[in-house]
C-alpha positions, 0 to 999 in steps of 0.5 A: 070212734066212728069216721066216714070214709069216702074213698078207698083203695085196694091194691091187688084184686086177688082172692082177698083184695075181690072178697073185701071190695064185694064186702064193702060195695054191699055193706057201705054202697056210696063208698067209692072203690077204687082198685089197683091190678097189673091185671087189665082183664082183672080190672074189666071184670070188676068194672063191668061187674060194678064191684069198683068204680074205677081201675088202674093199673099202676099207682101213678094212673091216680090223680087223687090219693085216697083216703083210706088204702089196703094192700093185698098183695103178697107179701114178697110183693109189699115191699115194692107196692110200698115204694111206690104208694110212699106219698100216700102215708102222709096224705091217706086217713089209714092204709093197711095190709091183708099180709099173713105175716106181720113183722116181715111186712113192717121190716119192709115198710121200715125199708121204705119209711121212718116210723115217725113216717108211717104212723098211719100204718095198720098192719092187719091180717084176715084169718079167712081164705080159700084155696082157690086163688083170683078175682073169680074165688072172691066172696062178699061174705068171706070174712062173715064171723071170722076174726081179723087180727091188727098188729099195731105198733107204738109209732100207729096212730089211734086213729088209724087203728080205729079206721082200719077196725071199723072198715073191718067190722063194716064187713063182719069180721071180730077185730083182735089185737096182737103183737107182730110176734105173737101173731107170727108164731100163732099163725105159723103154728096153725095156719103156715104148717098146717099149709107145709104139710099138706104140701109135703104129704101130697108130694110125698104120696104122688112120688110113692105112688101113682098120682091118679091111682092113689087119689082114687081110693083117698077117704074123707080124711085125706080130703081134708086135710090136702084141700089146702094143698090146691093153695097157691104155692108161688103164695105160700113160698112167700109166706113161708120163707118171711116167717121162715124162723117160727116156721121152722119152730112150729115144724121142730115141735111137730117133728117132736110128736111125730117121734113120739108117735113113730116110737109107740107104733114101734114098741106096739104100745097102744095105750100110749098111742090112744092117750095121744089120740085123746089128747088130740081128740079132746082139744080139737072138740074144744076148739070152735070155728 
């Protein structure tokens, strides 16, 4: 099913908000885009860039709804974007969310709305980021090969799953379908704890050490894996505390390797620490990007 859309919103002009409007301004350039920010300065430079053709700083600066909406905003902050966009869900095509948990994002559209209301109501999630954070991180191929996952629910109109896949698509992503559930517990094992832990590990050697003597002898391996430290903590602390419960699940079964791991070290026993270590080894060479 292929539609032709018009017009389109996008509310929060963030790192994912930026990246899909420069996206979409070069795959479909006769769609009109429109941007809501608090931001002005925000706005400015995404008028004067040409990246939107027009900017607003509230809901209610709009004279016409649009025909399709993507909420990009954090996800401690949908709850209040849905309160003020509620008429939109009997007027728009399809509106979805960019949100990195999907069954808090719909406890709080239930909090707004019937489901027998929200039917046009798409949630989905970009598995692609940065650490950088604001319009200025944004880019137009950001979410070039990488997946997007839709979490619909059975009140979700086929067609407005189709629209939100097909806007998706439009920019390069592979759309997937996963339950709310599913997708939590998947994303809080290998995206919000990976994220928690990079956090703690860097907290963790700036308390022990010195913060810039310690960093100047950190090897390739400690860049790696704390880049994700340079993350948004004010954003992380939202996703962590509205998928607090596979969170925690996701941190009782590392803890359980990581006692796995401290016993071997402390018995000396190197033939099960390399078989731990192999066993790692041989899944990560499996995985591709």
């Amino acid at each position: 099913m292929s539609v032709k859309i018009d017009s389109l919103c996008v509310i929060g002009l963030g790192l994912i908000g930026g990246s899909l409007a420069a996206a979409l301004r070069g795959a479909n350039p006769s769609l009109k885009l429109i941007a809501i920010d608090h931001d002005a300065d925000t706005l400015q430079s995404a008028k004067s860039s040409g990246l939107i053709d027009e900017g607003y700083r509230s809901v209610d600066e709009l004279s016409d709804i649009p025909q399709v909406a993507v909420v990009a905003v954090p996800v401690a902050a949908m709850c209040s974007v849905f309160a003020e966009i509620k008429p939109w869900f009997q007027r728009c095509l399809a509106i979805t969310d960019v949100g990195s948990t999907k069954q808090s994002v719909l406890d709080d559209l239930a909090t707004v709305l019937s489901p027998e209301q929200s039917g046009c109501f798409v949630p989905g999630h970009p598995i692609a980021g940065r650490e950088q954070s604001g319009l200025t991180a944004a880019l137009s191929d950001l979410f070039q090969g990488r997946r997007v996952i839709l979490t619909p629910t059975e009140k979700t109109r086929t067609k407005s799953t189709a629209i939100v896949t097909q806007l998706w698509q439009q920019v390069g992503a592979e759309v997937e379908e996963l339950s709310p559930d599913e997708h939590d517990e998947i994303l809080a094992a290998t995206s919000h704890l990976p994220h928690a832990l990079a956090f703690s590990l860097v907290r963790c050697l700036t308390q022990k050490h010195d913060g810039q003597e310690i960093f100047r002898y950190a090897a390739g391996g400690f860049a790696d894996f704390s880049r994700i430290a340079s993350s948004d903590p004010a954003l992380w602390r939202g996703i962590c505390l509205a998928n607090k419960d596979a969170l925690l699940r996701a941190i009782n079964l590392f803890e359980e390797q990581l006692s796995e791991l401290k016993s071997n070290l402390d018995t000396a026993d190197g033939d099960a620490l390399e078989t731990m270590f192999r066993m790692a080894k041989t899944a990560r060479d499996q995985y591709k990007k």
